[in-house]
ZAVEXMAR-807255 format. One record per residue: residue in three letters; z negated, x negated, y of N, C-alpha, C in turn. Coordinates in pm, whole numbers, padded with zeros to 5 digits, always signed. Atoms other than C-alpha are relative to their C-alpha. Layout:
N
alaZXYZXYZXY ...
***
This chain:
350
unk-00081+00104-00065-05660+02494-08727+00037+00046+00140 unk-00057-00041-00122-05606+02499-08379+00115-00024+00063 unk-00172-00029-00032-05256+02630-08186+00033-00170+00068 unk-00072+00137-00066-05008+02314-08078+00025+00062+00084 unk-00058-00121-00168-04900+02567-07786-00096+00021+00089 unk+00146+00015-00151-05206+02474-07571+00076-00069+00067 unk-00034+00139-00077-05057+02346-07263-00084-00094-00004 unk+00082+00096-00076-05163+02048-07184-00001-00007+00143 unk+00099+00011-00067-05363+01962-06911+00092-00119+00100 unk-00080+00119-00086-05139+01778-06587-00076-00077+00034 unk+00042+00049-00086-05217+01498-06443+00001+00002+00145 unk-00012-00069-00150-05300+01464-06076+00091-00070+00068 unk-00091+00038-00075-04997+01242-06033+00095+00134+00005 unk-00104-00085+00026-04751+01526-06173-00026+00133+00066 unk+00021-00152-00115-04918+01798-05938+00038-00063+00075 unk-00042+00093-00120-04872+01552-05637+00135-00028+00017 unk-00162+00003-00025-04476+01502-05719+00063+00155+00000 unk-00012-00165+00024-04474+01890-05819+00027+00036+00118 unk+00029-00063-00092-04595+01958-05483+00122-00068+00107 unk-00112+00090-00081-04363+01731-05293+00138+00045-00019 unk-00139-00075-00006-04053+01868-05451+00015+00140+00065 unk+00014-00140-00074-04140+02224-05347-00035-00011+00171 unk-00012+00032-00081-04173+02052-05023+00112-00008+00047 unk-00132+00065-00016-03836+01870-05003+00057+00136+00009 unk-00108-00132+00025-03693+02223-05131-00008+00084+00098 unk-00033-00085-00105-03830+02433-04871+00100-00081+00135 unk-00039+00045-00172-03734+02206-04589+00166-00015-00015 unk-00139-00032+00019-03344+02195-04739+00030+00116+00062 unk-00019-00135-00080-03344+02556-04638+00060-00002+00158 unk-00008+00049-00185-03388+02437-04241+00081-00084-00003 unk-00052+00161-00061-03207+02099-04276+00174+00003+00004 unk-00120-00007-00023-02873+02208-04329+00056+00142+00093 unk-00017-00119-00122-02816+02518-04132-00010-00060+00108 unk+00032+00065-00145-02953+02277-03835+00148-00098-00001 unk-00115+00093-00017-02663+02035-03935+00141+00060+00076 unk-00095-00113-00049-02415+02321-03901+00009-00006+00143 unk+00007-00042-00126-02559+02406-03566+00058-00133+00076 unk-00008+00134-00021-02540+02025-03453+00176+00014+00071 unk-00167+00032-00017-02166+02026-03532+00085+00127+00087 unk-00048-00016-00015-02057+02327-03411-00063-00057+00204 unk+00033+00050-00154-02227+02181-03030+00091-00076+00002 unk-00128+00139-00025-02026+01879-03062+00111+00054+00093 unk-00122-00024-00033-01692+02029-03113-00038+00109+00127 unk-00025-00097-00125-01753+02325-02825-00039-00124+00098 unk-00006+00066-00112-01888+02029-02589+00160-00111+00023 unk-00161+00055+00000-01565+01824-02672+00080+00102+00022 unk-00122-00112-00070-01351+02145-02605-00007-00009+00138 unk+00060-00036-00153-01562+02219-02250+00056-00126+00066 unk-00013+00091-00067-01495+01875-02164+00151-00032+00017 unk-00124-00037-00020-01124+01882-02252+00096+00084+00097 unk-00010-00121-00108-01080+02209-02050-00044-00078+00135 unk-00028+00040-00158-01222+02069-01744+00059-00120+00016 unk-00077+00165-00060-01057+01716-01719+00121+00064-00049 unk-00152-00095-00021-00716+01967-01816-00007+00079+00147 unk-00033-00048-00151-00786+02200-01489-00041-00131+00056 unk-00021+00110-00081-00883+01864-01309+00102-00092-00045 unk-00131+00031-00022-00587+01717-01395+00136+00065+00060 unk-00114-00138-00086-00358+02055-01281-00033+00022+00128 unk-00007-00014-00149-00527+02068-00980-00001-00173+00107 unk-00060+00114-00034-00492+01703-00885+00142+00000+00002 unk-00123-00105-00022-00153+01787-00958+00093+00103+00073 unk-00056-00094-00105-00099+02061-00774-00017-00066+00163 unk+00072+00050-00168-00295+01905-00448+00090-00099+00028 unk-00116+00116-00063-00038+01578-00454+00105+00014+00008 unk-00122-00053+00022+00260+01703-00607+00049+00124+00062 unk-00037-00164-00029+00271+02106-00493-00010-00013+00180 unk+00033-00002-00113+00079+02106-00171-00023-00103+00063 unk-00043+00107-00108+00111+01726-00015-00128-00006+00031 unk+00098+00002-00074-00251+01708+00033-00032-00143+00029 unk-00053+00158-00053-00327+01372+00185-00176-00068+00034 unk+00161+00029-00050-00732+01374+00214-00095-00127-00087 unk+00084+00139+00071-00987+01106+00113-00015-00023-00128 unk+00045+00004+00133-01089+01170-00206+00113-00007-00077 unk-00138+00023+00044-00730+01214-00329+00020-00161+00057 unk+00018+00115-00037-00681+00885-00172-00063-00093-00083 unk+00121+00106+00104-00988+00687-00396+00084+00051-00085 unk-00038-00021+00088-00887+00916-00647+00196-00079-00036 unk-00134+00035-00013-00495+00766-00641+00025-00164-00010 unk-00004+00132-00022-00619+00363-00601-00044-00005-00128 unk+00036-00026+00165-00747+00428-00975+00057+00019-00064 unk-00072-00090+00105-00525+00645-01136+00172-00079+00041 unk-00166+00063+00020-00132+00460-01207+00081+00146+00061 unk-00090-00111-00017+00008+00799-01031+00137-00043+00105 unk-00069+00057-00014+00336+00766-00922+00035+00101+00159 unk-00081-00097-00087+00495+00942-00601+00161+00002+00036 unk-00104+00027+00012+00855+00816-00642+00035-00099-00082 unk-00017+00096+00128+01059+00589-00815+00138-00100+00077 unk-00117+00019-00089+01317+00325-00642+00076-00101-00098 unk-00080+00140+00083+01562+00113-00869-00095-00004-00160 unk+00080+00004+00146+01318+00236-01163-00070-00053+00034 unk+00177+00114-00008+01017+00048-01029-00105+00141+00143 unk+00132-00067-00042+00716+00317-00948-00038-00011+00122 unk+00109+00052-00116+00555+00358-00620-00104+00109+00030 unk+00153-00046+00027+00203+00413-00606+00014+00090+00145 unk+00035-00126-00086+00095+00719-00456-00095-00039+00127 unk+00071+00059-00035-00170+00529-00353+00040-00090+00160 unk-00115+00047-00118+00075+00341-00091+00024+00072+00098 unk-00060-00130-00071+00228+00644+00022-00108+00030+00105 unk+00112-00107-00069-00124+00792+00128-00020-00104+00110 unk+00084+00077-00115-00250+00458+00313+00086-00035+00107 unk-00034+00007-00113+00049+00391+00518+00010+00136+00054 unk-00020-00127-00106+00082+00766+00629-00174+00003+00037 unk+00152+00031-00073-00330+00721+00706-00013-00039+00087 unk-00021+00086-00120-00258+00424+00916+00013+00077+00120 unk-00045-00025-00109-00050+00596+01133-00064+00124+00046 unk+00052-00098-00024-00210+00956+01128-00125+00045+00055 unk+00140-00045+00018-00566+00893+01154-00113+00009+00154 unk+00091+00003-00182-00636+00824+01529+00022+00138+00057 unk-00069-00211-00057-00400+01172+01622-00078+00072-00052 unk+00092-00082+00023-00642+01357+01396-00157+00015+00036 unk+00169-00007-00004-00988+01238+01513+00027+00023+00141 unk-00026-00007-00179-00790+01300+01884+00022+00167-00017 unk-00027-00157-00014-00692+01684+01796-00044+00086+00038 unk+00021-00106-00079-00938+01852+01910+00027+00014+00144 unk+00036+00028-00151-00863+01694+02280+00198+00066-00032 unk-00164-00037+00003-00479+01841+02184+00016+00166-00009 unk-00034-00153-00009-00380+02223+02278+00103+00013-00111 unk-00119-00049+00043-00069+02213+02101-00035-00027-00164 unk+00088+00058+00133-00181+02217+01694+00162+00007-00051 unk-00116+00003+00065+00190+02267+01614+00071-00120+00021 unk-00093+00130-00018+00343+01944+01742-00094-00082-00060 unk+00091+00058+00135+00022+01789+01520+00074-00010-00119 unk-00008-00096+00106+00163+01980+01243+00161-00135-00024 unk-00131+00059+00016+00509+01802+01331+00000-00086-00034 unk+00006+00119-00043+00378+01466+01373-00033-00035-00148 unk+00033+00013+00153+00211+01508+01025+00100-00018-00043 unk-00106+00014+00098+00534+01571+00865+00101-00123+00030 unk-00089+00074-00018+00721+01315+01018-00067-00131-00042 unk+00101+00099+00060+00433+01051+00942+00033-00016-00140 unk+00074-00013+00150+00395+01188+00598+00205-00105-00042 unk-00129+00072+00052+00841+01075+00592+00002-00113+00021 unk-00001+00141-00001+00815+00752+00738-00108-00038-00114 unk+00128+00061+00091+00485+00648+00536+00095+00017-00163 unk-00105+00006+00169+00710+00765+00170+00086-00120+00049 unk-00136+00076+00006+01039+00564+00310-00058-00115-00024 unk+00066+00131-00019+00803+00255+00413-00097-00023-00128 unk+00104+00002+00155+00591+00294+00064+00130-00063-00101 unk-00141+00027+00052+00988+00280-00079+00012-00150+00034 unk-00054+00131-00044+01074-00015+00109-00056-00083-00091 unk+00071+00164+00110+00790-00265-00018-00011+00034-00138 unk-00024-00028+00164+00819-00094-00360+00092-00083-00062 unk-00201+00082+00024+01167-00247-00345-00031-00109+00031 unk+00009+00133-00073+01054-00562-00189-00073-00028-00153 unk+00088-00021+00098+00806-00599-00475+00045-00005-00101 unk-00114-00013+00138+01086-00550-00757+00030-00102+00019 unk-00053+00113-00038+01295-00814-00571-00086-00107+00009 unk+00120+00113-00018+01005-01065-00511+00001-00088-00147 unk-00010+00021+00114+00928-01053-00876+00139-00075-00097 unk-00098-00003+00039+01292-01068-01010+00079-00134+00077 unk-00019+00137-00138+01316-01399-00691-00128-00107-00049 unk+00140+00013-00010+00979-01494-00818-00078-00069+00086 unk+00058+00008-00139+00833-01472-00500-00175+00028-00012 unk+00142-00058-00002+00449-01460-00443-00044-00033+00096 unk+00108+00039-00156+00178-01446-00187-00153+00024-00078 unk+00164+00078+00040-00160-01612-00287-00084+00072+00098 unk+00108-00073-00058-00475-01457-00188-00028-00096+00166 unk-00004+00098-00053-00507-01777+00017+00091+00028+00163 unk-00095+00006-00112-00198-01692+00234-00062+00171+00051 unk+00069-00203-00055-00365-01237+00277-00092-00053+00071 unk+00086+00023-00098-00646-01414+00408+00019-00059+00115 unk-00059+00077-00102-00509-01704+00655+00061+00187+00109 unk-00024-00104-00109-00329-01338+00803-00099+00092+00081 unk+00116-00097-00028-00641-01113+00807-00075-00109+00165 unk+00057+00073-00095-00822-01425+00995+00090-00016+00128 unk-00077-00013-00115-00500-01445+01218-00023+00125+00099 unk+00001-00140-00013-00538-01052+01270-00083+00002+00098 unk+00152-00019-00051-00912-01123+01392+00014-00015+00188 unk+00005+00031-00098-00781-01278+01703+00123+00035+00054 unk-00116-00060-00055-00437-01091+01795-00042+00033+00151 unk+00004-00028-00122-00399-01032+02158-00074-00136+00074 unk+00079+00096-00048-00609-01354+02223-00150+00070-00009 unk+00101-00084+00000-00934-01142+02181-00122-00054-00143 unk+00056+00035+00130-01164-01355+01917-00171+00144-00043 unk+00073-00114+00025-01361-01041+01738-00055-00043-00137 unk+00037+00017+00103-01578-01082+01441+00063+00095-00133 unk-00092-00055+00113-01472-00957+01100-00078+00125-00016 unk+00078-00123+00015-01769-00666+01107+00077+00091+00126 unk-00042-00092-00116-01616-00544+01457+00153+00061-00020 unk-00147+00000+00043-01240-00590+01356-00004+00115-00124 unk+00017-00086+00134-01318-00398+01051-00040+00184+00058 unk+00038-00172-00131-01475-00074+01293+00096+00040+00037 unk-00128-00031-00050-01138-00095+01452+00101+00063-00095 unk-00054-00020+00102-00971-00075+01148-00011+00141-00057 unk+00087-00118+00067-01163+00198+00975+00041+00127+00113 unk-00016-00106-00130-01154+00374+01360+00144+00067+00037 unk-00123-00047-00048-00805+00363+01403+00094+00058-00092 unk-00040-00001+00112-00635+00335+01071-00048+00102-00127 unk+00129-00057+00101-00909+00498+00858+00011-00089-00176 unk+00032+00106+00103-00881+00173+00606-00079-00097-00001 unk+00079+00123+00033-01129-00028+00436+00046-00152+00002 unk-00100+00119+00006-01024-00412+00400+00038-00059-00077 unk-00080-00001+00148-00923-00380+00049+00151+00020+00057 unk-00142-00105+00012-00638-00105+00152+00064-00097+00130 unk-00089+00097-00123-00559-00362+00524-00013-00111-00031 unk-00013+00122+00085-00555-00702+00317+00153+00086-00094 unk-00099-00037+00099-00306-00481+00062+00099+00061+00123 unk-00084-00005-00076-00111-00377+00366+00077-00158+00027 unk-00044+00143-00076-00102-00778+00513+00075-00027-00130 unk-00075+00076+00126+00007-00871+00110+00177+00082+00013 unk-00134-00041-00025+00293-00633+00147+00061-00049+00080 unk-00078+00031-00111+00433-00719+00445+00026-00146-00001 unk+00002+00078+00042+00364-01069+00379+00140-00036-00112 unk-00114+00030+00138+00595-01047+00015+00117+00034+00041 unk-00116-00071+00001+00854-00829+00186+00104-00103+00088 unk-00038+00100-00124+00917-01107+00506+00012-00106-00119 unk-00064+00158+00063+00948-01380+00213+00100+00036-00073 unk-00091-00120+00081+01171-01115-00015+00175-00015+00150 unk-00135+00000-00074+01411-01103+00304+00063-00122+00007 unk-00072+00177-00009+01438-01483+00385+00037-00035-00080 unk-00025+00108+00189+01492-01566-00003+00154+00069-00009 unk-00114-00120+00047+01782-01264+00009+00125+00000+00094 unk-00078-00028-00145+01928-01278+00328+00068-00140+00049 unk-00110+00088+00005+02224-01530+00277+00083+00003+00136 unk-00107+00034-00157+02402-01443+00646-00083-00026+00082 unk+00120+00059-00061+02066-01486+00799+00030-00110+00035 unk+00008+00192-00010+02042-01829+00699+00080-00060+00007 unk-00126+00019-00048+02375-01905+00751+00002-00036+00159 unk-00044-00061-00149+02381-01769+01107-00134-00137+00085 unk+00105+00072-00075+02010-01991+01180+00079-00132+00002 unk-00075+00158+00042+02234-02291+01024+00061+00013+00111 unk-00065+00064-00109+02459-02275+01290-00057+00057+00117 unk+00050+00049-00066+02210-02181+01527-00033-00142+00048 unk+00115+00098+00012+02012-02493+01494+00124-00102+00042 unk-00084+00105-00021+02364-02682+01495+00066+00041+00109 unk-00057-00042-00167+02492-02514+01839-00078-00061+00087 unk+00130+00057-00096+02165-02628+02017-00011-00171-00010 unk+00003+00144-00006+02183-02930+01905+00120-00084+00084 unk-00063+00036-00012+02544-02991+01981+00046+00022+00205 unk-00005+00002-00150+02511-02838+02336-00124-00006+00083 unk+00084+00035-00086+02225-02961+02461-00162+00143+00048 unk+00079-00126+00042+01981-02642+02392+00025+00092+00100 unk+00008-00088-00071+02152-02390+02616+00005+00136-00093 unk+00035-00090+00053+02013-02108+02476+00111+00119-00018 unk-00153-00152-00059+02272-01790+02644+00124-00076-00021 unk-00160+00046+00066+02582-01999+02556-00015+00036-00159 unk+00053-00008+00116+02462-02036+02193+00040+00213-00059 unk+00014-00100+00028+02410-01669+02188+00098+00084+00029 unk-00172-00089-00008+02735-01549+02349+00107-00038-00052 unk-00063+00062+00113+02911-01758+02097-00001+00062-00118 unk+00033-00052+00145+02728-01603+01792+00022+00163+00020 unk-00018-00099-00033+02779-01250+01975-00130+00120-00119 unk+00100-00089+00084+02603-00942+01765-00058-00029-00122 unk+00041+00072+00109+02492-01182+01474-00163-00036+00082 unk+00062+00033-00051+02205-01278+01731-00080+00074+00103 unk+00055-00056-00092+01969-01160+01986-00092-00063+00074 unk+00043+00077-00077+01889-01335+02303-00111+00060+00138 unk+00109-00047-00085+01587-01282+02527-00056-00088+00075 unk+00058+00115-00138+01441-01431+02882-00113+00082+00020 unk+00088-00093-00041+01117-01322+02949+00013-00024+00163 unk-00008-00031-00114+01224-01341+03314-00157-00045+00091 unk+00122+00048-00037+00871-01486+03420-00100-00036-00107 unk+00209+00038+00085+00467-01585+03287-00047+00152-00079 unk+00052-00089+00072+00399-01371+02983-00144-00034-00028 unk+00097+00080+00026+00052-01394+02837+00034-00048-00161 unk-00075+00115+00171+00062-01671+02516-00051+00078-00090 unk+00102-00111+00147-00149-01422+02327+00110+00176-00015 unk-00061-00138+00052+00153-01152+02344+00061+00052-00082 unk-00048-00081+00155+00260-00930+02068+00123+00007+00005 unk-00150-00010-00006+00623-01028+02052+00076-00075-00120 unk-00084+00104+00081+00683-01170+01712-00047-00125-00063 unk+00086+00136-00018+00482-01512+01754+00087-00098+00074 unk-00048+00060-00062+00707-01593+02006-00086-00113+00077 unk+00122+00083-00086+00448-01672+02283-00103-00097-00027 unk+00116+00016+00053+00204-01795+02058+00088-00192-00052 unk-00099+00106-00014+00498-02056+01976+00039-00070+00108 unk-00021+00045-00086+00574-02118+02288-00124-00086+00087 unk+00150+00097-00039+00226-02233+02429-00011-00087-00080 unk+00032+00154+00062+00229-02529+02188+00107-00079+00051 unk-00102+00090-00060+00526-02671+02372-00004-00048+00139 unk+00015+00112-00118+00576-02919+02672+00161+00085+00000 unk-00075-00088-00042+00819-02713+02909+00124-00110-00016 unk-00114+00053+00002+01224-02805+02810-00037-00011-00177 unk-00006+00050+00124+01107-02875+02459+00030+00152-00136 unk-00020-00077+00060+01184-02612+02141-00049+00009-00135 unk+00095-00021+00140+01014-02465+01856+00119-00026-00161 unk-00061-00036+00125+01283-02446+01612-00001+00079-00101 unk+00010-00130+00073+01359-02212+01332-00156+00017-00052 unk+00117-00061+00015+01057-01973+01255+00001+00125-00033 unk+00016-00141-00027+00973-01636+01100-00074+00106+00091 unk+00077-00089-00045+00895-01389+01271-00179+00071-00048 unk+00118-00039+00038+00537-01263+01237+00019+00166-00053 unk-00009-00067+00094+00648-00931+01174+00111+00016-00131 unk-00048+00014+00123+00882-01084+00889+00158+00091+00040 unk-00140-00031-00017+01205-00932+01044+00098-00089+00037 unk-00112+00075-00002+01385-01205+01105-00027-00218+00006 unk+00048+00145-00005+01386-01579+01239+00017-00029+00157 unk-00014+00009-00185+01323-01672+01605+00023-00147+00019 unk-00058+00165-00040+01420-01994+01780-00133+00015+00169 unk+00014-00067-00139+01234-02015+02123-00019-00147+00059 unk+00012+00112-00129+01254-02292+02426-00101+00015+00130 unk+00130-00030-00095+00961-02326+02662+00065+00020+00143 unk-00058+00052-00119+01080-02305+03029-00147-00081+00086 unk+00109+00050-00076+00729-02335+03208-00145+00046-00060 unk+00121-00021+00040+00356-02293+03121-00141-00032+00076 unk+00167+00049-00056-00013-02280+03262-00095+00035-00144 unk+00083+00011+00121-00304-02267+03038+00036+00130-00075 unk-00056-00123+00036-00237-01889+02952+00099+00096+00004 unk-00129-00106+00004+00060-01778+03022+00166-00108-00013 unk-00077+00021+00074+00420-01850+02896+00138+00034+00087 unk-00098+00006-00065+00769-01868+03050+00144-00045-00124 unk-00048+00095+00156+01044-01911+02763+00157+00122-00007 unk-00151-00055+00012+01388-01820+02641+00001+00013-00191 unk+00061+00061+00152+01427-01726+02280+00145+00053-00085 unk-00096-00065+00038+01706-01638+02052-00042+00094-00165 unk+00028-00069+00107+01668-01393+01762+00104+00049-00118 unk-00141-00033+00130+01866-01384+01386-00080+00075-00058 unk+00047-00095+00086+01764-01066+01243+00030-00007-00133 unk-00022-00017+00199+01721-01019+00830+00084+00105-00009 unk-00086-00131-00016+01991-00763+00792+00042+00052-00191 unk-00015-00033+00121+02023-00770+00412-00073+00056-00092 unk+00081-00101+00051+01754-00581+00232-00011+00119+00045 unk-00016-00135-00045+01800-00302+00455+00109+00046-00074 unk-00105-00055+00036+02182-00276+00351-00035+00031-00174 unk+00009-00041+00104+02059-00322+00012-00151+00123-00030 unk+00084-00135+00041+01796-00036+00041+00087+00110+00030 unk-00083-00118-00013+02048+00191+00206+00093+00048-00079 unk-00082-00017+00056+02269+00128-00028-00038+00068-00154 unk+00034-00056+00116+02047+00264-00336-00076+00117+00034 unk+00022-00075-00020+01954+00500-00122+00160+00147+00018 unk-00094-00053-00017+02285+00637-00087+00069+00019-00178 unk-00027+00025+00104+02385+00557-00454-00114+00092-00101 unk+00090-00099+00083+02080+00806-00596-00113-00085-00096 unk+00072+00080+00108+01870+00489-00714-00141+00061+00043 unk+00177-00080-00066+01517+00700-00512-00010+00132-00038 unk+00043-00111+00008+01394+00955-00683-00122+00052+00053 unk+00136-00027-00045+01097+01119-00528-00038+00129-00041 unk+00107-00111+00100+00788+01364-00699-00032+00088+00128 unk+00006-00124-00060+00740+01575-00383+00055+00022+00119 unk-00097-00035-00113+00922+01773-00121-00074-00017+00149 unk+00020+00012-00136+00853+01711+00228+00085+00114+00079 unk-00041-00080-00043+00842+02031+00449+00148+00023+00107 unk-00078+00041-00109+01059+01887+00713+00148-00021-00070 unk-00121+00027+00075+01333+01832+00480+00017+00073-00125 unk-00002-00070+00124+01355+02043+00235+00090+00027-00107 unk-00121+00024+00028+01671+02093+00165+00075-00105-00067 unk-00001+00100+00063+01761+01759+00143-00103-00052-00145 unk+00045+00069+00075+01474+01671-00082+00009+00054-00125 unk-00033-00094+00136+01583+01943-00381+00024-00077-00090 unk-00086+00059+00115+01764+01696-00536-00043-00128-00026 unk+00141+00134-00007+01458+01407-00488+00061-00109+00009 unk-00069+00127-00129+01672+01166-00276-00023+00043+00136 unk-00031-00001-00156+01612+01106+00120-00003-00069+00032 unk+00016+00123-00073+01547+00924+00356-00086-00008+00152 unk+00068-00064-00110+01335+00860+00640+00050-00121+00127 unk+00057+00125-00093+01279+00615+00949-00113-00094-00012 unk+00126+00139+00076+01090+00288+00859-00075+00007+00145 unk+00065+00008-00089+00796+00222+01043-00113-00110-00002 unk+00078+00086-00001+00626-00081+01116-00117-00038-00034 unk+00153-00007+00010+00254-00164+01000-00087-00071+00129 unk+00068+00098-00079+00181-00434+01221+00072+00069+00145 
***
């Protein structure tokens, strides 16, 4: 009888899966050890990448906050990033601000320095720039709170109408590619950052008129003095005494001169006749002005002026009260700024 303990005889499917598992099995060997490797890349490239956007955040940091640096790339970098450089009444002001009005004013003196011996009165001019440009970053910060809280706005509509005004200041019609050279040349701003200048200044001049209750008072009885005496301008004004401010241009200005939008007011009038109340173009107050005489270009005129006097008192007054804190010291002041309150001298854009 023959043994039952003869293997049997595979088929050639059960070699073919045989062989396949001893396949699968070696390649387990490789397939997880590689997984391992995989993961620990990850996590070290997520560390590496942590680490440097931590030192590029400390040295961003250091460069705005420590050392005041004030250069381009900080600049882009700052119109991106929500960073703050003070704080006025609890409402933030962009760093971003800070940098472009101290640009404005800085950027012609530096592309002029090498034609300058003296690098220390540079040095000065910087620091005193770098204070006005914070105070004036403060100001429309504050304007900007109040606006909101007034709900005041300025439409894209009204940034442009100024820009296009801008084009032709002085009487000088310049295209928007040439005007823009100037810009860039003098200023060192694109016409993102001088459109976001015109919106400021713009919100802050409607922020005063909405606020400035003795103002409009004082125009009220302008408007009703002139009327009642026959529009003598210098009576009017030595009546209202230091509430007012009266001016003769003493002869033919040109109608295209930078005084406000006096002139520019005044050339639409037939001589004896009067513009009536008007803001100022640079938003400081409200002008009145009476034509005396006129030729095609030039201007002859009497004008009286009611300054905005109330947003100043109320900036001085939260400046005095500890409502401005500010994130870095200014060399020039140092002292004062320990305790991250100061103050500077405002300075015009326009």
């Amino acid at each position: 009888m023959k043994s039952s303990s003869k293997k049997e005889k595979k088929t050639e499917q059960q070699k073919v899966d045989e062989r396949r598992e001893e396949v699968l099995a070696t390649g387990r060997k490789f397939k997880y050890p590689l997984q391992w490797t995989k993961h620990r890349i990850v996590i070290s490239t997520i560390l590496i990448a942590v680490v440097v956007i931590a030192v590029m955040i400390a040295g961003g940091w250091l460069a705005l906050y420590r050392f005041n640096m004030t250069d381009d790339m900080l600049f882009r970098i700052t119109k991106v990033l929500p960073v703050s450089v003070a704080t006025v009444d609890g409402e933030a002001v962009r760093f971003s601000d800070y940098l472009m009005f101290y640009r404005s004013s800085i950027t012609s003196i530096e592309r002029q320095s090498g034609q300058v011996d003296n690098e220390a009165s540079i040095d000065d001019l910087r620091l005193q720039y770098k204070r006005a440009a914070l105070t004036e970053a403060e100001e429309y910060t504050y304007a900007l709170k109040l606006a909101r809280e007034n709900d005041i706005t300025v439409s894209d509509e009204e940034v442009n109408t100024e820009f296009s005004r801008h084009l032709n200041i002085g009487g000088i019609e310049r295209s928007e590619e040439s005007f823009l050279k100037i810009i860039e040349d003098n200023f060192g701003l694109n016409k993102d950052e001088y459109e976001r200048m015109l919106y400021l200044t713009l919100i802050k001049a409607k922020v005063e008129e909405k606020i400035d209750t003795k103002a409009n008072q004082t125009a009220d009885k302008v408007e009703s003095m002139l009327k009642e005496n026959g529009g003598n301008y210098q009576a009017v004004a030595e009546a209202l005494g230091e509430d007012v401010v009266y001016e003769e241009t003493g002869g033919y200005v040109s109608s295209q001169n930078i005084d406000g939008g006096r002139a520019t007011e005044a050339i639409k009038l037939e001589p004896g006749q009067e513009s009536g109340k008007f803001v100022s173009t640079n938003g400081d107050g409200y002008y009145f002005v009476k034509l005396i005489a006129k030729t095609d270009t030039e201007v002859n005129f009497v004008s009286i002026k009611v300054p905005f006097t109330e947003f100043k008192e109320k900036f001085e007054a939260l400046e005095k009260d500890g409502g401005i804190s500010e994130f870095i010291t200014l060399e020039e002041n140092n002292e004062d700024n320990e305790g991250g309150n100061s103050s500077g001298e405002d300075s015009n854009s326009e």
